[in-house]
N, C-alpha and C positions, 0 to 999 in steps of 0.2 A: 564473490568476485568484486573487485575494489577496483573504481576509474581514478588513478590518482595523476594530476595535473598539478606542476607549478612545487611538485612536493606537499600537496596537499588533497589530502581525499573529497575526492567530490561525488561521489555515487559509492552506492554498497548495493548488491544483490547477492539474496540468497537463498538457494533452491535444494531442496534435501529431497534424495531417490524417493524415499516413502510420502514426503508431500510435495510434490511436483504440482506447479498453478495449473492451472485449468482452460488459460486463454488462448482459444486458437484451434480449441480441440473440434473435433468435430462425431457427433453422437447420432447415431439411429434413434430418437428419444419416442417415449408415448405417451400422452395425453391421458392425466390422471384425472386435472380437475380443470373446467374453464368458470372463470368467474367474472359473468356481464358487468357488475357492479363496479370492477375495479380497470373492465378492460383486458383483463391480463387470464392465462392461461397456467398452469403449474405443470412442468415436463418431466418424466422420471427419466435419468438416462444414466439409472444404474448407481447414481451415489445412497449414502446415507441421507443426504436432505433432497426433494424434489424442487429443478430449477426453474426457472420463473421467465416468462414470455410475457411481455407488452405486445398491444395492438401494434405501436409504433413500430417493432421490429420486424414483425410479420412482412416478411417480401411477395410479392406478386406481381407478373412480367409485366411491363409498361407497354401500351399501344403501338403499335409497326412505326416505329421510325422515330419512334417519341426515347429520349434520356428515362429514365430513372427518376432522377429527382425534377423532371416535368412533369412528369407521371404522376409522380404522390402531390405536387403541389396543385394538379389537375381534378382530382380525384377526390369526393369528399372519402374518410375515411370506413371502412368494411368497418362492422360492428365484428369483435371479435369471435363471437358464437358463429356469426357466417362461415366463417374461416377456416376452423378446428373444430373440433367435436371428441370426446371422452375414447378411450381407447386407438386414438388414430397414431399409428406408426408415423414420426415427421423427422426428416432429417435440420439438423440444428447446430450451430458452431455458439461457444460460448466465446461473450464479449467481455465478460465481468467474471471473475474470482468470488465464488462464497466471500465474503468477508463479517464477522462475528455468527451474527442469528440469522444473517440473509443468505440464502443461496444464491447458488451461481446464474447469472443474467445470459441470455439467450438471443437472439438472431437467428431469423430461416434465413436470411443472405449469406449466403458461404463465402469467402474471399479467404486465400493461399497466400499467405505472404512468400516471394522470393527473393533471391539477394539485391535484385535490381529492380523487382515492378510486383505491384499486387495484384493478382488474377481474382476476376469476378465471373465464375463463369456461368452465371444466370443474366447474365447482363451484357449489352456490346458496348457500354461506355468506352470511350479512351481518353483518359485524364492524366494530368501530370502533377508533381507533388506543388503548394502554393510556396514550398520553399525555393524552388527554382524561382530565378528573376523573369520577369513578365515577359520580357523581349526573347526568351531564348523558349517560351514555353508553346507556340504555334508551331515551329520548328520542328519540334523535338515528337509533338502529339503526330504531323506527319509520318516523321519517319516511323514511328510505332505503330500508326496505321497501316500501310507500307508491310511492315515484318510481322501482323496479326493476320492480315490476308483474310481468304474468303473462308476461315475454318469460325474465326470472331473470338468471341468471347469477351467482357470487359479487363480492360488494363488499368493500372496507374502506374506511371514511371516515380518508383521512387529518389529522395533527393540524391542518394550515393549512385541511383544511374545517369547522372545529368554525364558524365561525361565518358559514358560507356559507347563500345563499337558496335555497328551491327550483329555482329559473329557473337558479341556478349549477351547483347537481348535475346537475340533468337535460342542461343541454349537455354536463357530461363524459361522464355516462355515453353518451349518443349517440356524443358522438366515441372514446371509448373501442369501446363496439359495431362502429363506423365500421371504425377500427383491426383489431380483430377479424375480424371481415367480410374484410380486404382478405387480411390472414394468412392464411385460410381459403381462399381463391383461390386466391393462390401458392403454397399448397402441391398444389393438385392441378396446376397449369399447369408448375411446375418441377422441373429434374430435381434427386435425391438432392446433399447437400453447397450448395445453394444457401440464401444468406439471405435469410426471408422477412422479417425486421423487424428493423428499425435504433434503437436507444437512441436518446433527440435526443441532441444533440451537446450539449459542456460549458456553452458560452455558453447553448442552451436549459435544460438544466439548473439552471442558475444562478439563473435565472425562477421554474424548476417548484415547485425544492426546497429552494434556500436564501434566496428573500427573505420577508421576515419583515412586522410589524406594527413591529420597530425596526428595519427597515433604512431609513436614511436617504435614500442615493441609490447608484445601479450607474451609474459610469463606466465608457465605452469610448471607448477613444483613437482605435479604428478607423471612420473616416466608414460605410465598407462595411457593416462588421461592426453599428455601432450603428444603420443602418436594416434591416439585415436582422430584428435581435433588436428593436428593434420596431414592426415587420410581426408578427411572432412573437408577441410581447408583447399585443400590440393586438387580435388573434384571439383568444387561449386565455386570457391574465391580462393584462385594462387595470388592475387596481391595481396591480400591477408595473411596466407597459408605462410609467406614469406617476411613475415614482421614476428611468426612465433619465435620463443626462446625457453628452453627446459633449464630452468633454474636447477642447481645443483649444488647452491650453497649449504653451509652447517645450520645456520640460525633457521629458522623457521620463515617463511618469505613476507607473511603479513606483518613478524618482528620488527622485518628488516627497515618497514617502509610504513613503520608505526599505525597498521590499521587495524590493528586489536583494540590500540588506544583509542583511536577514533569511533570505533563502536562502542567502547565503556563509555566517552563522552558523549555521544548521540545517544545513549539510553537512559542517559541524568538530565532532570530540570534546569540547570546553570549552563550557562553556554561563556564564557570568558572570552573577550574580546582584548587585542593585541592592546588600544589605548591604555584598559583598566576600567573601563567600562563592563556590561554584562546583560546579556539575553537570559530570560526565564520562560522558559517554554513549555505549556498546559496543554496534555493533547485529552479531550473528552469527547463521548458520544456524538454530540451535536457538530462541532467545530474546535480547531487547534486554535490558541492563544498567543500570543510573542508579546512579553513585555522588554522595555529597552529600557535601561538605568546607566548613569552616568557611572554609578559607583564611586570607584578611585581616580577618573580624572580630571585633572583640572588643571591640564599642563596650558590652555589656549588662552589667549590675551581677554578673552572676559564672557561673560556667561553665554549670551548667545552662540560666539564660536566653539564653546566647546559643547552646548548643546545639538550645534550643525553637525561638528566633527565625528561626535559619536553616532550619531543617527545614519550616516554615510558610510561609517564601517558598521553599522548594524543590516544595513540594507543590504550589503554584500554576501554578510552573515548570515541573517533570517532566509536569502533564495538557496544557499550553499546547505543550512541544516535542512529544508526541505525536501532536497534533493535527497540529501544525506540519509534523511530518516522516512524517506519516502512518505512525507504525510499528506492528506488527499482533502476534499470537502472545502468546508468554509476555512479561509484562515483568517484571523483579527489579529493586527501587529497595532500592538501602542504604543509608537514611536513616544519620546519628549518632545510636549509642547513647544513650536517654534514660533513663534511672534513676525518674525519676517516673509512676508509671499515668497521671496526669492530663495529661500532656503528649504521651503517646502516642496517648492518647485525642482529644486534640484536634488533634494531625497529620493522624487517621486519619478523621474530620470533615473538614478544610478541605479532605483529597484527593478524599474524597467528592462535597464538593460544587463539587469544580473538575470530575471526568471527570462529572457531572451534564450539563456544559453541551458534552459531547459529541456528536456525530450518529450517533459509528460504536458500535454496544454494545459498553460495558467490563464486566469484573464482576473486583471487588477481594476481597481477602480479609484476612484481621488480620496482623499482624507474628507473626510464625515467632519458634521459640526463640533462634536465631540472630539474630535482630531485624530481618530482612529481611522488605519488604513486597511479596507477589508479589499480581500480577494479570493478565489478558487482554484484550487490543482485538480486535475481529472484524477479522480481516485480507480487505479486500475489492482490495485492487490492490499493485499495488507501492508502495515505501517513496519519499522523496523521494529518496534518494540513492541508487536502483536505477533509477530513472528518469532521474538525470542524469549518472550518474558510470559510471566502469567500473573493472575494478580494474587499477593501475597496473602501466604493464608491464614495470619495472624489478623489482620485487617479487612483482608477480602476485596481487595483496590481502591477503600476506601481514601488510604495512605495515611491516617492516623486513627491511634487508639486511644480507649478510655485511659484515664490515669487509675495509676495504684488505690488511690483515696475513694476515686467513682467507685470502682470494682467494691470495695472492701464495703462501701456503704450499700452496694447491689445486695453483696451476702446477706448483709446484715437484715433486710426488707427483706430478701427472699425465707430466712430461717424467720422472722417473725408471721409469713404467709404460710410456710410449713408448721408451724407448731399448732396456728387454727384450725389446721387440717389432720392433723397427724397427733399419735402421742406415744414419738419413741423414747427409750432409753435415755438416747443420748442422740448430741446433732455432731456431724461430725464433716470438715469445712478443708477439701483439698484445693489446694488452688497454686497460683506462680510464686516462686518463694519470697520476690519482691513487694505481692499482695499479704502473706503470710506475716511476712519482716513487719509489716504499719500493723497489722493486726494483734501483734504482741506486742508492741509500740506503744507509738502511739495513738492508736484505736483503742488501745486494753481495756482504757473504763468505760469505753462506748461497750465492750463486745462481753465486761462483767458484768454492765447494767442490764444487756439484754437476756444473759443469762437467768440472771437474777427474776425479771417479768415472767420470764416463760416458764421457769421452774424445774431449767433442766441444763444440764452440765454440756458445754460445746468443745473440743478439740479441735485442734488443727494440725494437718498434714502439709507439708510442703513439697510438690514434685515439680522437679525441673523440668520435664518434659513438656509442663502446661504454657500455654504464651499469658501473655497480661491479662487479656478479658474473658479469659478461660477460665469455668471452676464448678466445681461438684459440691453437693451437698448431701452424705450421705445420712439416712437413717437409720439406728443401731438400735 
């Protein structure tokens, strides 16, 4: 699914049947391991890797008449062995996606997202999103007080209900309740490690969370797919259901609207920018990297401006591939050195109000003495290119390899460590044919001399199947 804006893609999501995320779900899980030391608990709820529970997540009802977060900021914290215990059945909703070696992160606070308010129903908070303006947000908490009535449960109005009708909240909360309700079944009818509640899937998603008062229209290519979604549509959000359109062109639809290209681009280090300029972007374990280079231009009346200029379309650019490539964690962007406050000042503005127009919470900090600008995106899934890519198996993600010359002088030490060991025949040296090609080459009298010491005759094979720093050495 591609948000494209302005004719430019700004969001990529992508959800495949067999790997479906994990966020949202909601598990019968049981208590494999608790570990005092770290705080945290390990839950199996049925995957291949066991998910992971912090103290911090750990819910427990707040005092008559007391919020939630009075409650915990009241309360010194339960040591987590009080709490949980080895083999105990505990109902659990994941917050966090396995992503690489870590498993999926965990919450006992269950919360239901619906199209208009988030249901807490361990909770009788009623809150409203901070994206609503301040003045309209007392209001809005009444009236939801008002349509929760004396059944309770915690609310939050999210920001696409600010300008919803009573008649609209009240069916979610129902269906939200509904939802509830069914959870609440399944967990007594099922055994330990079963899932009682399933996220909607991308395409519902797409409905729930991301169309807007400017989204124009939601193409799907798929006949299937676009009456299911809206059936879908048409139940829970007819003003959405009402912006779908079943595409029926010949080209292919992501062709049409070049976001095939946009993924090949978002899964290369270069990033080109419109001046001539150009982003280089490093994503590694620790934190992702953005450096910013003038390159080719040099169209501005003198070096400072066009040091500004480029940095100003880099800013637009570095929140736009973020988004793009959904990358999470630390980010360090190395803008070009500006010498002027004023310039700096308004790089650190336009980036501002580029990751504004993000969904996932960023929070930026000022330029470092060093003049680097660091910040954080909430890492909720894997990265674009952790979802599509693997790392190559020539190198192994290293992203470079030995040269032809290294490898061939590898051989050459490893057949002189074999012959102190061994006393065949004959040595016999298959390897990449470009490592082969230097070693009849020009390695020859390096690989006659060595012949020559050892006192025994060596061959070579050349198989194309092998990569560069691939290679056998057989004993005959």
């Amino acid at each position: 699914m591609a948000v494209v804006e302005n004719a430019a893609v700004q969001e990529l999501h992508v959800e495949r049947a067999s790997e479906r995320g994990l966020v949202g779900n909601v598990y019968l899980g049981k208590v494999s391991r608790v570990l005092p030391g770290m705080q945290s608990a390990f839950i199996d709820i049925g995957l291949d890797k066991a998910a992971f529970l912090h103290v911090a997540d750990v819910w427990h009802p707040p005092a008559e008449g007391e919020s939630l977060s009075a409650s915990r900021a009241a309360q010194p914290q339960i040591p987590i062995e009080k709490q949980v215990f080895e083999g105990q059945a505990l109902m659990v909703q994941v917050i966090k996606d396995p992503i690489g070696t870590k498993g999926a992160r965990l919450s006992t606070q269950i919360s239901i997202a619906g199209r208009l308010l988030v249901f807490l129903p361990q909770d009788d908070h009623i809150g409203v999103s901070q994206k609503i303006p301040l003045a309209q947000r007392d209001e809005l908490r009444t009236r939801l007080q008002a349509l929760v009535g004396e059944q309770g449960g915690g609310f939050i109005l999210r920001t696409n209900g600010e300008d919803s009708s009573d008649a609209e909240l009240g069916e979610d909360i129902a269906y939200l309740r509904k939802t509830w309700s069914r959870i609440k079944d399944a967990s007594m009818r099922l055994p330990p490690k079963s899932l009682l509640h399933q996220d909607l899937n991308l395409l519902q998603r797409v409905l729930r969370d991301l169309v807007s008062e400017h989204t124009v229209t939601i193409k799907v290519d798929s006949r299937e797919q676009y009456e299911a979604l809206h059936a879908f549509g048409m139940e829970f959000m007819p003003a959405a259901a009402s912006r779908l359109q079943h595409y029926k062109g010949e080209r292919p639809i992501f062709d049409l609207f070049g976001i095939d290209e946009e993924i090949a681009k978002a899964l290369g280090r270069r990033v080109e920018l419109k001046s001539g300029g150009y982003l280089i972007v490093d994503q590694t374990e620790a934190l992702t990297t953005v450096d910013v280079n003038t390159g080719g231009f040099v169209g501005a009346r003198n070096f400072d401006d066009t040091i500004f200029k480029t940095n100003l379309e880099a800013a637009g650019a570095i929140a736009r591939q973020l988004r793009l490539r959904n990358l999470g964690g630390i980010v360090i962007a190395d803008f070009i050195d500006m010498t002027r406050e004023d310039h700096r000042d308004a790089v650190l503005a336009e980036f501002r109000k580029q990751l504004a127009r993000d969904r996932v919470k960023t929070m930026l900090g000022g330029f470092s003495q060093l003049g680097l600008l660091e910040m954080t995106r909430k890492r909720t899934r894997e990265s674009l290119a952790h979802m599509l890519c693997e790392p190559c198996p020539s190198c192994t993600g290293k992203g470079i390899v030995k040269t032809a010359r290294s490898v061939a002088y590898d051989i050459l030490r490893e057949i002189l460590r074999e012959a102190r060991q061994f006393n065949p025949r004959e040595f016999r040296v298959v390897a990449a044919p470009q490592v082969i090609e230097l070693l009849l080459d020009e390695e020859s009298q390096h690989l006659a001399g060595l012949s020559d010491f050892i006192g025994k005759p060596i061959s070579l094979q050349s198989e194309a199947s092998m990569w560069q720093e691939q290679y056998d050495i057989v004993l005959l």
